[in-house]
N, C-alpha and C positions, 0 to 999 in steps of 0.2 A: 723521760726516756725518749730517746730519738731513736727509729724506727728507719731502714735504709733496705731497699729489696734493692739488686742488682739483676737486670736479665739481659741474659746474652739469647736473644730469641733465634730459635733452632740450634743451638750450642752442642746439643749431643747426637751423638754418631755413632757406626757403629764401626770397626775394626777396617780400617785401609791399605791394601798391599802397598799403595805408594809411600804412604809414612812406615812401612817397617813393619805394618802388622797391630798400626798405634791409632785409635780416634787423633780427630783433633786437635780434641782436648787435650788428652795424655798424649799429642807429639808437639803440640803448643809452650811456650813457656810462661808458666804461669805463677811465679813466685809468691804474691800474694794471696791469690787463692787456696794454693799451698799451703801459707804460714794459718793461716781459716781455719783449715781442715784441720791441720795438727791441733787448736785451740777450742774450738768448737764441735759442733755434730753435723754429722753427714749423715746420706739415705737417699730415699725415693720416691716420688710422689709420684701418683696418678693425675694425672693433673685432665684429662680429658675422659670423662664418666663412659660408659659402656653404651654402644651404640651411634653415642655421637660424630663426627667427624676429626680427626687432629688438624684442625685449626687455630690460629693465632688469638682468633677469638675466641670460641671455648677455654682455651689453656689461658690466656693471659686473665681473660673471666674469673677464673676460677685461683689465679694466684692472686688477687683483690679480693679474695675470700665472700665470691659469690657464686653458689650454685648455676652451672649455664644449663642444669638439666631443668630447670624452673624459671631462669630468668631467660637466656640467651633464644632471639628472635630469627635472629640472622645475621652477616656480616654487613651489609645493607644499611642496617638501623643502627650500627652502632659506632658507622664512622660520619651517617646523617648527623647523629650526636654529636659527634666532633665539630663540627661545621655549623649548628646551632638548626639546621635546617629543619621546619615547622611541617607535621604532614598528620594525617587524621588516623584515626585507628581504624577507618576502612583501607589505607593506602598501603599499597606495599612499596617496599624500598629495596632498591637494587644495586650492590655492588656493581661496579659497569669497570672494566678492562680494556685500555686499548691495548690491543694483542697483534702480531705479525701472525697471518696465515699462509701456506700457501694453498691459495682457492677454497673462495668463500664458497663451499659445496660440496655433496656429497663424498666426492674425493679429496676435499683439504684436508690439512694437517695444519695441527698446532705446532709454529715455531718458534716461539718468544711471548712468556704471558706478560712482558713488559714494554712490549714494542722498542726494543732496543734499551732501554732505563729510558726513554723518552724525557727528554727537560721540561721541566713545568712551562714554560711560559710557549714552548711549541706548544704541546699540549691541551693547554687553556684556548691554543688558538684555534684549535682543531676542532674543543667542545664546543666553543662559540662559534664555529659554521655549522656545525649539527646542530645545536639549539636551535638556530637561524632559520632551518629547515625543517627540521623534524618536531621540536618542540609542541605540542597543542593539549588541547584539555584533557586528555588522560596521559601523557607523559612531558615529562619537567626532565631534564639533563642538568646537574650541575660539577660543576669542574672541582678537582682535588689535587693531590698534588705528584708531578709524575705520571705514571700509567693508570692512576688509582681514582676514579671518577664514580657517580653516583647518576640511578636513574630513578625516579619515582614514578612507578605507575599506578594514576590516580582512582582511591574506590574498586581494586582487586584483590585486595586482602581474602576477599570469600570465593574468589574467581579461578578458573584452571592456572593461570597463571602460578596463584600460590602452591598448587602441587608440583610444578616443573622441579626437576635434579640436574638441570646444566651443569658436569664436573669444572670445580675451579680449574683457572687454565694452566695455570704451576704444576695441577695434580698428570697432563695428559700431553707433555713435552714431546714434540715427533710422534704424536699420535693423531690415528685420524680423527675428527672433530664429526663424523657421521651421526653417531650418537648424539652428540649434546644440540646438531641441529634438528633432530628427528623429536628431542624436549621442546624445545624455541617451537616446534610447528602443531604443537598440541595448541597453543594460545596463538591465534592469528596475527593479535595488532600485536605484540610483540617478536612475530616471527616478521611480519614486516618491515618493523623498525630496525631490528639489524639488519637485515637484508639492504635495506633502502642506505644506512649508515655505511655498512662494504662496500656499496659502488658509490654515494657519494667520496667517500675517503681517497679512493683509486683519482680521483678526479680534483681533488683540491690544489690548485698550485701552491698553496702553504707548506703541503705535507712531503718535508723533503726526508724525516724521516722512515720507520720501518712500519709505523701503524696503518693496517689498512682492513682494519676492523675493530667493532665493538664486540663485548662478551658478557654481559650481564649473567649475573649469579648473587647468591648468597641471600638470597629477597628472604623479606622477612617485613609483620606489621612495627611499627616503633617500638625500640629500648625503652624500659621502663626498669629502675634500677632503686633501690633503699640508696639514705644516704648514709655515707662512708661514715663518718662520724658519730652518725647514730649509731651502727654497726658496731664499728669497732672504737666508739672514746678516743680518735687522733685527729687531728685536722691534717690530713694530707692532700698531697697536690702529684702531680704525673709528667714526666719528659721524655718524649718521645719525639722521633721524626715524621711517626706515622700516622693517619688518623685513628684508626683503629684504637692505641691507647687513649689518644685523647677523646675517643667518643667516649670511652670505660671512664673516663676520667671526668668529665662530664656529666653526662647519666647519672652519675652516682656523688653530685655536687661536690668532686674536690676542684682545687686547684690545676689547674692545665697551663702550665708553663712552656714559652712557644723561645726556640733558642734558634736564634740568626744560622745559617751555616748547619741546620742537620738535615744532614740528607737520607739518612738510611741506610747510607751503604759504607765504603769501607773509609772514604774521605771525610767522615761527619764531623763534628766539630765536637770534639769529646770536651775539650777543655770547657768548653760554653756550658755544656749538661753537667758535669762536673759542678760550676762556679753557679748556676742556677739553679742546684739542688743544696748547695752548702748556705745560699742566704737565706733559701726556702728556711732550710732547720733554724733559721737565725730566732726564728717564732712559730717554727710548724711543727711538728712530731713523726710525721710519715712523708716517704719518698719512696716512688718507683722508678726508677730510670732504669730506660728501656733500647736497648741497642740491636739493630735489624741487621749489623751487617754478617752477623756467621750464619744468617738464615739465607741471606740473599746468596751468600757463596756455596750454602746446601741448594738449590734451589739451577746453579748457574754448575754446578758438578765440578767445582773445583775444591780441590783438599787441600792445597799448597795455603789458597786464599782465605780459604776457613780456618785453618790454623793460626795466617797471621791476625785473622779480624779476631780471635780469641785471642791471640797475643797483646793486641792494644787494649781490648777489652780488660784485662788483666790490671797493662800498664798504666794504661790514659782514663780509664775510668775509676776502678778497683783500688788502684795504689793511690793516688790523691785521695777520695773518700775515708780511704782507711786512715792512712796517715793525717788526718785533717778532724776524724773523729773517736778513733778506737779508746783514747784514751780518758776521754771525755766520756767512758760507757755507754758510746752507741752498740746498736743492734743490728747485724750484718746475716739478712737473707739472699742468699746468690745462688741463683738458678737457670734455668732455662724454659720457657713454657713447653717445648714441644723438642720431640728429635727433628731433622729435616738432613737426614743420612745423605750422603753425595752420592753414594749408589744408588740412593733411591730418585731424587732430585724433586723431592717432596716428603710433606711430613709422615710421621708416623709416631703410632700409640702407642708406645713402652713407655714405661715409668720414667719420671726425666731422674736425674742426679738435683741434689740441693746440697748446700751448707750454710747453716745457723750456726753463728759467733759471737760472741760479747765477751767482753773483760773479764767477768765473775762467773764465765762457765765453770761449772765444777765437774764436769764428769765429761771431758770431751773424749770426741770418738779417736785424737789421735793416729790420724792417719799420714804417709808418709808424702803423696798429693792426693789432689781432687781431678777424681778421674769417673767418668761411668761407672770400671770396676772398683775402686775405692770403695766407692759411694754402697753401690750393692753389697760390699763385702761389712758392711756393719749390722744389716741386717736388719736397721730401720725402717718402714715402708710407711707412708702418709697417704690413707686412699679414705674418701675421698678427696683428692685434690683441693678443692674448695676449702676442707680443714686444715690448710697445711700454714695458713696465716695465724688463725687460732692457735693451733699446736703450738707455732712458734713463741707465742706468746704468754704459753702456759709453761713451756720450756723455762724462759727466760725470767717467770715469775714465780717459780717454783711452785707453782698450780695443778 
């Protein structure tokens, strides 16, 4: 059996006057999804446990059919995983942001948690002047790819540090940042370190574009993950843009397939994830491929944008997959880890929409597309999220 998850990350929404009163999704065209639904089951999972945060990692955690309310450390440690990056189980690990503010201080505001989508190879050159300067034996900077960097500070795992709540910077758009620096000043050497990082950044002739600070968050001691295989009997592997899957992907000894050309966003290279997940099956049994960009256009407040990266999503991913395996009795989970509402311009914890397909379903939900309400109108619900990998596979085993 070949095993195929499809996520369109941040994919569900909630109700937009601009589309007519329509998510997304349901203003999206999404034909094959569609033909899913009619053939298959639909519903809803919980995908992010009670109390935790709706994040990519929690949710994407948890569609790899691993409790984050047991495993999940931080976001920090699990894209160091990505990266292969070696740090001690006193060390804490930190998500690190270049972010546009205006005024690194009590009165700034959060303007951009991406510094403009910043280009990796600016970027890289921006962390390599802070390394340069800031770098010493309790913190290590290393570079990732875009806005999305990493800081380890060495031996505070037991330290105030690890209590700090800095809000990710996606979550506090045009807001003021007073807060998250009044956390930053609980823990000195790290209130320093940004501080020092905002006025070097002001000052680098490099930096022509909008970054002119750092944002550390999501700290957490290292990911420690079972392996996938063990777990679940497949050998799988992961395709993503971001590191975030591929720490998941990693941690958890699959396969981490790295595709020329994916950016994240809405220009990625779908064909490359596409053709990189189809040789994978040539000998593997599980596949996640993982697409950011109707999260990035939740995130950036455009609905027009999100509909069409759910559009391609559809076409350039969904519809070669399918047609390249349906018939062959693959197994087709298509979801989304998290909502990331354009109203909101951040995630949130509702139950996402899913659809599980295979050739020999015998009892599909028959619906007429796959939409949020669709989805809920069956009356399925998958909580705890974590089991929604399992289920599917008792589904489809008649177990």
């Amino acid at each position: 059996m070949k095993f195929v998850v499809l996520v369109a990350d941040g994919m569900g929404d909630w109700p937009v006057e601009e589309l007519g009163g329509k998510t997304p999704l349901h203003a999206a065209a999404t034909p094959v999804m569609d033909r899913l639904a009619r053939h298959g089951v639909a519903g809803l999972c919980r995908t992010v446990p009670a109390g935790m945060a709706p994040g990519s990692d929690v949710a994407n955690m948890a569609l790899l059919g691993f409790d984050p309310a047991r495993h999940h450390t931080g976001r920090g440690p699990i894209e160091a995983a990505a990266q292969g990056i070696e740090a001690g189980d006193d060390d804490l690990i930190w998500r690190m942001n270049l972010v546009t503010v205006d005024g690194f201080g009590p009165d700034g505001i959060m303007r951009d948690y991406s510094a403009g989508h910043i280009a990796t190879p600016e970027a890289a050159s921006l962390i390599a002047a802070l390394k340069q300067r800031l770098d010493d034996e309790h913190f290590v900077m290393h570079p990732g790819v875009q806005y999305r960097h990493l800081l380890v500070q060495r031996g505070a795992a037991d330290g105030p540090a690890a209590r700090l709540a800095p809000r990710p910077p996606h979550d506090i758009l045009d807001r003021p940042i007073a807060p998250d620096l009044a956390e930053y000043a609980k823990a000195p050497a790290l209130d320093r370190l940004v501080a020092e990082a905002a006025r070097l950044l002001s000052g680098l002739p490099q930096n022509a574009a909008r970054a002119n600070a750092v944002w550390p968050w999501g700290q957490g001691r290292p990911l420690r993950l079972p392996r996938f295989q063990d777990a679940f009997g497949m050998a799988g592997a992961v395709i993503s843009a971001v590191d975030l899957i591929k720490g998941l992907g990693r941690a958890s000894d699959m396969r981490v397939l790295d595709v020329p050309g994916a950016t994240g966003l809405l220009d990625t290279n779908y064909a490359g994830k596409v053709a990189a997940a189809l040789d994978f099956l040539g000998h593997g049994d599980f596949i996640f491929v993982h697409l950011e960009g109707p999260d990035e256009c939740g995130h950036g407040g455009n609905a027009r944008d999100k509909t069409e990266a759910i559009r391609r999503f559809d076409a350039l991913v969904a519809a070669p997959m399918v047609n390249a395996l349906w018939d062959a009795g693959a197994v087709f989970l298509v979801t989304c880890d998290h909502l990331t509402p354009t109203a909101l311009r951040t995630h949130h914890a509702d139950p996402v929409p899913f659809l599980l397909a295979w050739k020999g379903c015998t009892a599909p939900s028959n619906l007429p597309a796959f939409t949020e309400e669709t989805a809920a109108s069956t009356g399925v619900v998958v909580e705890p999220g974590h089991d929604l990998l399992r289920w599917a596979l008792r589904q489809v085993r008649g177990t």
